[in-house]
C-alpha positions in Angstrom: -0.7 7.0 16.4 -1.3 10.5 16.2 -3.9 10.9 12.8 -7.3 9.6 12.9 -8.6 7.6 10.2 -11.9 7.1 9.0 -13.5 4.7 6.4 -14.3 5.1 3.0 -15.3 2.1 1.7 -15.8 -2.0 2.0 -13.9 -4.5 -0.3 -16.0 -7.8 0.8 -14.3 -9.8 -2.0 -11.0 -9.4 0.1 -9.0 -10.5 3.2 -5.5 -9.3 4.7 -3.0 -10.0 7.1 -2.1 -6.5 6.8 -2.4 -3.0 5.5 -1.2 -2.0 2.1 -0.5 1.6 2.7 -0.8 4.8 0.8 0.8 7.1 3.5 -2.6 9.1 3.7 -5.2 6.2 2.4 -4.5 2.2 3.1 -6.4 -0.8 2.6 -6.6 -2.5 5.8 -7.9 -5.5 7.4 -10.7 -5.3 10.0 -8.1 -5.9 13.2 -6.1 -3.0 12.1 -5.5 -0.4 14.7 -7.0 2.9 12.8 -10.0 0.7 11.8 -10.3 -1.0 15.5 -10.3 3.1 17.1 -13.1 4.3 14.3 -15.3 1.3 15.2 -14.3 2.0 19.1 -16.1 5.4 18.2 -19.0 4.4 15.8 -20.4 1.3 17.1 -22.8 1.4 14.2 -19.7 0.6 11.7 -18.5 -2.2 14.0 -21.8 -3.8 13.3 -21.7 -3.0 9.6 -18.7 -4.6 8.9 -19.3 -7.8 10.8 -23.0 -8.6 9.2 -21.0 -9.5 5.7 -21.2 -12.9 5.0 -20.4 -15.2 1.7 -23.5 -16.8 -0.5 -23.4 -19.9 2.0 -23.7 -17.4 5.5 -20.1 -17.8 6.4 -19.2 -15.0 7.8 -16.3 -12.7 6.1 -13.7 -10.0 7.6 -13.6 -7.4 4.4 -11.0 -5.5 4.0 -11.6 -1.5 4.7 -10.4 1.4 2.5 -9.6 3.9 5.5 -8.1 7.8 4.8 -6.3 10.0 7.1 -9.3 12.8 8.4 -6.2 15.7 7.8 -6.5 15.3 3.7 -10.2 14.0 3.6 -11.3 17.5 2.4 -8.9 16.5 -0.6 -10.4 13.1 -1.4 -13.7 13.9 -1.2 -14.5 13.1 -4.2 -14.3 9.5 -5.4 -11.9 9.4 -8.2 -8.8 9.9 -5.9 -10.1 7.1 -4.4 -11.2 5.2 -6.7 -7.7 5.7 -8.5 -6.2 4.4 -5.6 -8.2 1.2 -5.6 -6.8 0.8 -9.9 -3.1 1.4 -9.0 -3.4 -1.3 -5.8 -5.0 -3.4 -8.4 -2.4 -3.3 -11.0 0.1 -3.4 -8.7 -1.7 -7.1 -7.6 -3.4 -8.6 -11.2 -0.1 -8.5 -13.6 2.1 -9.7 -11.0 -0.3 -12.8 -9.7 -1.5 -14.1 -13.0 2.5 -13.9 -14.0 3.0 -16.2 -11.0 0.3 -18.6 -11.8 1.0 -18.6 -15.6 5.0 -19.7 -14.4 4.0 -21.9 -11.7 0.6 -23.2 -12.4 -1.0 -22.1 -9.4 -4.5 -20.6 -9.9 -4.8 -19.8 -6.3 -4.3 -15.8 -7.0 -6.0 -12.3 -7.2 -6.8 -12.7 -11.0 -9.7 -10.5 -11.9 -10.1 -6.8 -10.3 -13.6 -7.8 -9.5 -11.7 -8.8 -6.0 -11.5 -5.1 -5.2 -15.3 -4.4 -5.5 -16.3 -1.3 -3.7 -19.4 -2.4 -1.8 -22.4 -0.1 -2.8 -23.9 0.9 0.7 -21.5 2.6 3.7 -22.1 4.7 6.8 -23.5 7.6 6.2 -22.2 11.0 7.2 -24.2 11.2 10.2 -22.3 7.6 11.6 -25.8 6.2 12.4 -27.3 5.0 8.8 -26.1 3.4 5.7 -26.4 4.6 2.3 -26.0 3.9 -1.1 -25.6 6.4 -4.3 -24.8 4.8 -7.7 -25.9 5.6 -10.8 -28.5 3.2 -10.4 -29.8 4.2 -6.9 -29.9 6.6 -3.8 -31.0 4.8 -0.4 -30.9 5.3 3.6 -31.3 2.2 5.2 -30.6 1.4 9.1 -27.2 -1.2 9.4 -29.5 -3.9 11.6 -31.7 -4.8 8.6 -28.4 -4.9 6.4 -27.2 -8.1 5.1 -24.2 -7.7 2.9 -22.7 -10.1 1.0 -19.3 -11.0 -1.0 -20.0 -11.6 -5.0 -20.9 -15.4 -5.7 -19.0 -15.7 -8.9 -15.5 -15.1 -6.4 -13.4 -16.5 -4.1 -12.5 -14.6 -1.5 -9.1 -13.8 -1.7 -5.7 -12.7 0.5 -4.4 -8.8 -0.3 -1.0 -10.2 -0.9 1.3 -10.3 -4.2 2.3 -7.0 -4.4 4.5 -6.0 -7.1 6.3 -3.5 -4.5 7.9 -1.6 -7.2 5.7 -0.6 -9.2 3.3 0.3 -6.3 5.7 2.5 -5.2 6.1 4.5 -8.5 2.7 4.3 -9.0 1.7 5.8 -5.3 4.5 8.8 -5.8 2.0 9.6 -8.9 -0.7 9.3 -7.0 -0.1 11.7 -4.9 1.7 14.2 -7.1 -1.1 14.0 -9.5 -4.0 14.1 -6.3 -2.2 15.7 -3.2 0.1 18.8 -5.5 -0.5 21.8 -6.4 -1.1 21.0 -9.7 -1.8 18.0 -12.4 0.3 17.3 -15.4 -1.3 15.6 -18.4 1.2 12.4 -18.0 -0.8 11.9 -14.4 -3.6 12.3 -16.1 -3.2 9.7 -18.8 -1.3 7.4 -16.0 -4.7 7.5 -14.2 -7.4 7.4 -17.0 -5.2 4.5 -18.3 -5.1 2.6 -15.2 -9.1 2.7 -14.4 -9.3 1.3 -18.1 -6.9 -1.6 -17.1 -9.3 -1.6 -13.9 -12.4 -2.7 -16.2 -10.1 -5.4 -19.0 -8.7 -6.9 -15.7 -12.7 -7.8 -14.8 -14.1 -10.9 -15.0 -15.6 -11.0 -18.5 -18.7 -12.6 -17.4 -20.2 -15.0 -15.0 -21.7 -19.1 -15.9 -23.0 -16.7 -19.6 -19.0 -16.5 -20.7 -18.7 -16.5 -24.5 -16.2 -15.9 -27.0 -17.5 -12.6 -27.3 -16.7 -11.1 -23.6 -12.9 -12.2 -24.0 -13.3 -10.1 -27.5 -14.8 -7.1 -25.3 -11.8 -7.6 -22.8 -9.4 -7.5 -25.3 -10.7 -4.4 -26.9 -10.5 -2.8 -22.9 -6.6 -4.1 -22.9 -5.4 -2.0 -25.9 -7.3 1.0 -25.6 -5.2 1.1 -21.5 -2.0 0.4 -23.7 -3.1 3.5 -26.3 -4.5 5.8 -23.2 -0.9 4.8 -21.6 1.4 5.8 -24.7 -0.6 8.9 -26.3 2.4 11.6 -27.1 -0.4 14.3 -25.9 -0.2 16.0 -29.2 -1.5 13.7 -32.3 -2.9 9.9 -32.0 -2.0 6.5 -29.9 -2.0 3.3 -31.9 0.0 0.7 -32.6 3.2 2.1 -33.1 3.3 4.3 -30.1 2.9 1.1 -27.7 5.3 -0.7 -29.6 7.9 2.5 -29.1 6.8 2.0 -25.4 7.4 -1.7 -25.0 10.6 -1.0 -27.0 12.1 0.8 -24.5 11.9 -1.4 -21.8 14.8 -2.6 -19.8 14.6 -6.3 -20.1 16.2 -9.3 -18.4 15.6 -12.1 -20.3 17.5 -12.5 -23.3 15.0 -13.6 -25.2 12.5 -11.2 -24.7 15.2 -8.3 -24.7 16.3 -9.0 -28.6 15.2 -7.5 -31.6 14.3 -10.2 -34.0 10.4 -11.2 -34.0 8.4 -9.9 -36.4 5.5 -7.7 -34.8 2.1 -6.5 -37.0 2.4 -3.6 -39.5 6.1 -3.1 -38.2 8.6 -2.9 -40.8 11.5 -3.0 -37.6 12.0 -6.1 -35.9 10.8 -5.6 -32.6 10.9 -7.3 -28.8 8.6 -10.6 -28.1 6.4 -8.3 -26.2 5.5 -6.3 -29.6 4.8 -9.2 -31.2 2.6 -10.3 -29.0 0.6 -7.1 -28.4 0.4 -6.8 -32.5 -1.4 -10.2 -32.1 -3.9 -8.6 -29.3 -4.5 -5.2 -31.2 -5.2 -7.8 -34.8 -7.8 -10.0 -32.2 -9.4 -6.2 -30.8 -9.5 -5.0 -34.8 -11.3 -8.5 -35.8 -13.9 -8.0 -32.7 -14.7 -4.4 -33.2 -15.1 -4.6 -36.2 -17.5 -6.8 -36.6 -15.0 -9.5 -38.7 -14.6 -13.0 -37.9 -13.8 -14.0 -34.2 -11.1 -16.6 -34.6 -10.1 -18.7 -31.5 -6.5 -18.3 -32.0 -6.2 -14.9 -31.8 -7.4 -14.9 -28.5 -5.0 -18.1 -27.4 -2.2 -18.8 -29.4 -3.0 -22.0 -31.2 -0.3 -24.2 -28.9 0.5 -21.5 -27.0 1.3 -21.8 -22.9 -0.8 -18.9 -22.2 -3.4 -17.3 -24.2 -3.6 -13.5 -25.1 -6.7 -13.0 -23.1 -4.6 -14.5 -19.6 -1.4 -12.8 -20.2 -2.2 -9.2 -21.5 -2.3 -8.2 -17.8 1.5 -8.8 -17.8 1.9 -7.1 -21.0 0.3 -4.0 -19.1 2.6 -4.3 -16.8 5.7 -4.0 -19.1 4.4 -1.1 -20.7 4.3 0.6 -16.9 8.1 -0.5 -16.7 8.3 2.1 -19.6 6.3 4.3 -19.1 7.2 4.8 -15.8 11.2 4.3 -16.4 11.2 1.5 -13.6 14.7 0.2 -13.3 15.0 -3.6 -13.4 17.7 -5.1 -11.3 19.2 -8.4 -12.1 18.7 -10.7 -9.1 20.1 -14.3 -8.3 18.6 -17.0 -9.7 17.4 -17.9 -6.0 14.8 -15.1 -5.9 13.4 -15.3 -9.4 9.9 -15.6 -7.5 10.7 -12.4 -5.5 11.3 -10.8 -8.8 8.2 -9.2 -10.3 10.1 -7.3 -13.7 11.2 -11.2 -14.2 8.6 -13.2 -13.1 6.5 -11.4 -15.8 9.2 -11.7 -19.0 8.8 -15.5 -17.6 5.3 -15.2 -18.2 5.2 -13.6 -21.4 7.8 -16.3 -22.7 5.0 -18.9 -22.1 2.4 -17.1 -24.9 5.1 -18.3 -27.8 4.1 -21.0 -29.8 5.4 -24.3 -28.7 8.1 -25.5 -31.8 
């Protein structure tokens, strides 16, 4: 291995088998070679990254955000980064809740809170730690250090990736990052993904209330309007309908044009129907009207509006994006992420 790597953040609210790779940035486990040769050479990161425990002082093996040292100079600053954590994110969150929604497993990377960026690293200098957030700049020394994963999660396995849409989404990233110049689509790809970021969040802890799934919701459609704004005039309702319309489906019934979607005199997909019902439950919570229950989980519905809009996103990347959809066997439908999520979405109609 001829590149060096160095680290550039923790993610103690993760494990892996292996690396998901970006070419010039990955996210690998603590065993992997490039992170094995940086801690060979800075003993003090070895210890950092072995003194992170869970709540009960089990100890953990975080997963490490390492970049290649040639195009450092390049991500230097944190939103690259930080970008890189959203689109390795969405390429997990849609894609995993789809799965559990279709097969009633829980046991997957649901909330982006699982790729945490742990506040304190090793400093420049390889010696100290430090920590610079809005909230605080500190210098510390790693053998008083004690880090910990958040209580509220499990700890979770990197795996689940919806391969396909990491890929397109990677190309972008490094177009839009690594070129020699950025184009306003990148832009809104990016600013729209770090918005999905925050709706894909945990919307609170043991204090959950009505009111955080309405603050989610709200986060959900203004990704969807960031995602489908024509550059010149507005995003709303109609522009992610357009998006969503364009879509290369594979289930019949989420393919036809016959459901009736919100202030759409058309007849439109499922999947604008059932983001006209998420925009209607973001309206009712912004604006200060009447929360009502069902708008944020179909009354008799499979899935609720607040559980499937990750998969929604998702669809919307398939069109904005132009991701083909291949029809697979019915033998691999769980290798399948463009299907797996139209199964999911299927489950948020009303049972008859």
């Amino acid at each position: 291995m001829n590149s060096t790597w160095s680290p550039a953040a923790i993610l103690p609210n993760l494990s892996a088998k292996k690396a998901v790779e970006g070419e010039v940035v990955a996210f690998a486990p603590c065993d992997d070679p490039r992170v094995l040769a940086f801690c060979a050479a800075h003993p003090k990161f070895k210890e950092l990254i072995s003194r992170f425990t869970n709540a009960f002082n089990v100890p953990l093996k975080p997963v490490v955000q390492i970049v290649r040292d040639d195009v450092m100079p390049k991500l230097a600053l944190v939103e690259p980064l930080a970008s890189f954590r959203d689109l390795v994110a969405l390429s997990v969150i849609p894609y995993a809740r789809s799965l559990g929604i279709v097969y009633g497993n829980g046991h997957h990377i649901s909330y982006s809170n699982s790729f945490w960026l742990y506040p304190w690293m090793l400093g420049q200098d390889n010696e100290h730690i430090v920590a610079l957030t809005p909230a605080i700049q500190s210098v510390h020394v790693v053998e008083k250090f004690h880090g910990q994963s958040s209580p509220e999660l499990s700890i979770m396995k990197l795996t689940d990736l919806d391969e396909p849409l990491f890929e397109a989404l990677l190309r972008r990233w490094k177009r839009h990052y690594l070129g020699k110049r950025q184009r306003w689509e990148d832009r809104a790809l990016f600013r729209s993904l770090n918005m999905a970021a925050q709706a894909a969040q945990l919307p609170a802890g043991v204090d959950a209330t009505l009111y955080d799934l309405g603050r989610i919701i709200s986060l959900w459609v203004s990704a969807f309007e960031i995602l489908a704004h024509p550059r010149i005039g507005k995003s709303g309702l109609h522009e992610v309908y357009s998006l969503l319309d364009q879509v290369p489906y594979l289930e019949r019934s989420v393919a036809q044009r016959r459901c009736v979607a919100y202030k759409s005199k058309a007849r439109r997909v499922f999947p604008c129907r059932l983001y006209g019902k998420l925009y209607q439950a973001r309206c009712d919570f912004l604006h200060g009207n009447a929360i009502r229950k069902d708008r944020l989980s179909f009354t008799g519905a499979e899935a609720g509006l607040f559980w499937v809009a990750p998969s929604l996103y998702r669809l919307a990347l398939t069109g904005f994006l132009e991701l083909s959809t291949v029809q697979e066997p019915p033998t691999s439908f769980h290798h399948d992420p463009q299907r797996m999520i139209e199964r999911a979405i299927l489950r948020a109609r009303k049972r008859k």
